[in-house]
C-alpha positions in Angstrom: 22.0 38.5 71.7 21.2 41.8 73.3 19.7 42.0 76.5 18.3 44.3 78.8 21.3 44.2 81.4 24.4 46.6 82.2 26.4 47.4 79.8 30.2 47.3 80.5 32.2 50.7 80.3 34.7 50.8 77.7 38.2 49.9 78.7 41.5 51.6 77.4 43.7 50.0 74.5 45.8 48.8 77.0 43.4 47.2 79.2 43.1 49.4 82.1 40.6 51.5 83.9 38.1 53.3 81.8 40.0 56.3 79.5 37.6 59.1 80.6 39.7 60.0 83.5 43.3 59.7 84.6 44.2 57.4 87.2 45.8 57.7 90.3 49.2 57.3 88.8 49.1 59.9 86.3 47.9 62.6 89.0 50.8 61.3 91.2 53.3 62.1 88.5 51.4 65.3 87.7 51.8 66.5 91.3 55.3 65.5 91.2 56.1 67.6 88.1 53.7 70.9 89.7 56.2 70.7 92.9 59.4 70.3 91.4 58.6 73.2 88.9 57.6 75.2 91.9 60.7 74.2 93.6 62.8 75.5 90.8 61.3 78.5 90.5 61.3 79.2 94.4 65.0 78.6 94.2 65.6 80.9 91.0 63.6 83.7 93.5 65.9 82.9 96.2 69.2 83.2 94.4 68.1 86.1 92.4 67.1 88.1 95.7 70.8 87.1 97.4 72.5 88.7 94.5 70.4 91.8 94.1 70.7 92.3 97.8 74.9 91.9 97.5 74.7 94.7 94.9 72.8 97.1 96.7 74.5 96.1 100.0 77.7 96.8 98.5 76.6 99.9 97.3 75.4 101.3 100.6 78.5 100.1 102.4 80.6 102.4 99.9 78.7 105.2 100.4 79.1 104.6 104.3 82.3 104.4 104.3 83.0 106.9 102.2 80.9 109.2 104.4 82.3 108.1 107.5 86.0 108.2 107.1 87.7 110.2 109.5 87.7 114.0 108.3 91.7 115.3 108.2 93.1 117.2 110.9 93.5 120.6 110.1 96.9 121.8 109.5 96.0 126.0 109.4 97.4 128.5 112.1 95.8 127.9 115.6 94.3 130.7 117.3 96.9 131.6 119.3 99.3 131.6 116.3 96.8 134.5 114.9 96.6 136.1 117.9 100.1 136.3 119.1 102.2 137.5 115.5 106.2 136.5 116.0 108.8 136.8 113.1 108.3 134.9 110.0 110.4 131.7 109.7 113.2 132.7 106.8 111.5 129.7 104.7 108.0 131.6 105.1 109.2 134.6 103.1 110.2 135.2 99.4 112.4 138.2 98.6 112.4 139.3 95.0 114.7 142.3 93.3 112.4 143.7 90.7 114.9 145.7 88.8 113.1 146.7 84.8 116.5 145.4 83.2 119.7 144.0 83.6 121.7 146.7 82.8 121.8 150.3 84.5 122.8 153.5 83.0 126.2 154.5 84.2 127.3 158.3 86.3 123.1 158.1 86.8 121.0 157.0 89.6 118.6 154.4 89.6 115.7 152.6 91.7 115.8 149.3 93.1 112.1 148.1 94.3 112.3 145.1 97.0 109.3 142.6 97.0 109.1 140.9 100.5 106.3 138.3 100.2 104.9 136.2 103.3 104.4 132.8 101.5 104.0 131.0 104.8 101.0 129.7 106.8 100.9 132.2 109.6 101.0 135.9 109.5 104.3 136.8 111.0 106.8 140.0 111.2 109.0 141.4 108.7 111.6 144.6 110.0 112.0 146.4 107.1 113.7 149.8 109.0 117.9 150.1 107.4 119.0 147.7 111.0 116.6 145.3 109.5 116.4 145.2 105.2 119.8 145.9 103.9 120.7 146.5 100.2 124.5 146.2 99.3 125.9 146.7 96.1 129.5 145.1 95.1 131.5 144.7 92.5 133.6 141.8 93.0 134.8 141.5 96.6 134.5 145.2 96.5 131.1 146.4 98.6 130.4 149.4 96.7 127.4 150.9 98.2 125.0 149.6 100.9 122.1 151.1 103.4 123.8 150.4 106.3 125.9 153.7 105.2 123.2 155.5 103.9 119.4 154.6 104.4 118.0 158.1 104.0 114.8 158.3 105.9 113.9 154.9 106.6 114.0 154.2 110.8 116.1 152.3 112.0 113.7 149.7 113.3 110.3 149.3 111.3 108.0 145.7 111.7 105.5 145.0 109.4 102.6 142.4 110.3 102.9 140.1 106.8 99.4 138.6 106.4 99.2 135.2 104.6 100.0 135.4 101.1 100.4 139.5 101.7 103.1 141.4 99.0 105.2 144.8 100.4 107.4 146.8 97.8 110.0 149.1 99.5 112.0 150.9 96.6 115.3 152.3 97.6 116.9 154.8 95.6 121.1 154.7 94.5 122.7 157.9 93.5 124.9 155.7 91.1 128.2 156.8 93.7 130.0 155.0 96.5 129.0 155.1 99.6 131.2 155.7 103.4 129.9 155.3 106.9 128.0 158.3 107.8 126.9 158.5 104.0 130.3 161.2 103.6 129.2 163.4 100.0 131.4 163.6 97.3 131.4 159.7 97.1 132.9 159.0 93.4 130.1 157.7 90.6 130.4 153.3 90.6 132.8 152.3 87.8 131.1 151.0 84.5 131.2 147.1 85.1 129.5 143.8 86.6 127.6 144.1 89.9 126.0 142.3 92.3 123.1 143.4 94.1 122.7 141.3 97.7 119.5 142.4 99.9 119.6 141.0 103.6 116.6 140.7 106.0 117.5 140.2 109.5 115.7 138.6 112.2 113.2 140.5 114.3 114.2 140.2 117.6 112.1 142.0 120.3 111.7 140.1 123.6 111.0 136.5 123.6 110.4 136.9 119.9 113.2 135.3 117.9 113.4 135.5 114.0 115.4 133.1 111.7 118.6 131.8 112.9 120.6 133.3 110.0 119.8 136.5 107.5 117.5 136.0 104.4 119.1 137.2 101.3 118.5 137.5 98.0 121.0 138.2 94.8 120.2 139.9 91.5 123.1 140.6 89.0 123.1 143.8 86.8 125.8 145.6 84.4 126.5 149.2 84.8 127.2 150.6 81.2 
């Protein structure tokens, strides 16, 4: 029979408080879930952040470093070098015979140009008067003509100031003869044959200035035909 009292609020299927609200348990384990997902995801931040940071860390501690290492000491001619010229060092110069061909015509005369470069790292001085540059001619043992005898015009002292990386040609004539001391005329023409062509720079020496220990020479074979 139906009355006019309170009616009782449904129950679940399972017995429990009334279905049209969850019950303390099920926000508990809701609240659990929302925290550890937050957790994760704070975490995920965290790592992602120390990684990025280690790239762009490294990145800047490259380019310090490669910014900051110590510059190289220079290794050019000092000031005083440039100011105060003294010989060249005989393995700062290159000495070239620049002949056009190996072989010379014979009874005539012929040119031989001498290229004295200054392939060093200072400039430095070069005597090229006849006491200084030499050109020799031999044949064999047999030293058939040379400057020393006869060096036509040339002083007999004459320095040079070799810039870095600077080229001088000196061209020397030869009659084709012999040569004697004094350059004596009537020197017989060189045989037809092999010959050996020596050119010899010799130290500068003027005051405290000292040149190479030894000669520089060069060697250049020709024929005479």
């Amino acid at each position: 029979m139906s009355g006019s009292g309170r009616r009782t609020p449904p129950t679940s299927a399972r017995g429990g408080a009334p279905s049209g609200r969850p019950d303390a348990a099920t926000f508990r384990r809701r609240r659990l879930t929302v925290g550890l997902l937050a957790l994760v995801l704070v975490a995920g931040l965290v790592i992602g952040g120390r990684a990025l940071w280690g790239i762009v860390g490294g990145d800047r501690a490259g380019s310090a470093d490669a910014g900051g290492s110590t510059p190289a000491t220079p290794t050019g001619p000092t000031e005083e070098e440039l100011a105060n010229p003294v010989a060249c060092a005989a393995g700062a110069l290159e000495v070239s015979i620049d002949l056009t061909g190996d072989t010379l015509r014979h009874g005539a005369g012929s040119d031989f140009p001498i290229t004295v470069t200054n392939s060093g790292q200072v400039p430095c001085l070069v005597d090229l008067g006849y006491a200084g540059f030499e050109l020799a001619l031999f044949s064999g043992g047999d030293r058939v003509w040379t400057t020393a005898d006869c060096h036509g015009e040339r002083p007999e002292h004459q320095e040079y100031l070799f810039d870095l990386g600077y080229s001088q040609t000196t061209t020397i004539p030869w009659q084709g003869r012999r040569s004697a001391p004094d350059c004596a005329k009537d020197q017989n023409f060189a045989d037809a044959g092999t010959y050996r062509a020596r050119v010899t720079l010799h130290p500068v020496s003027r005051g405290e200035d000292v040149g190479p220990a030894t000669p520089i020479t060069q060697t250049r074979v020709f024929g005479l035909e």
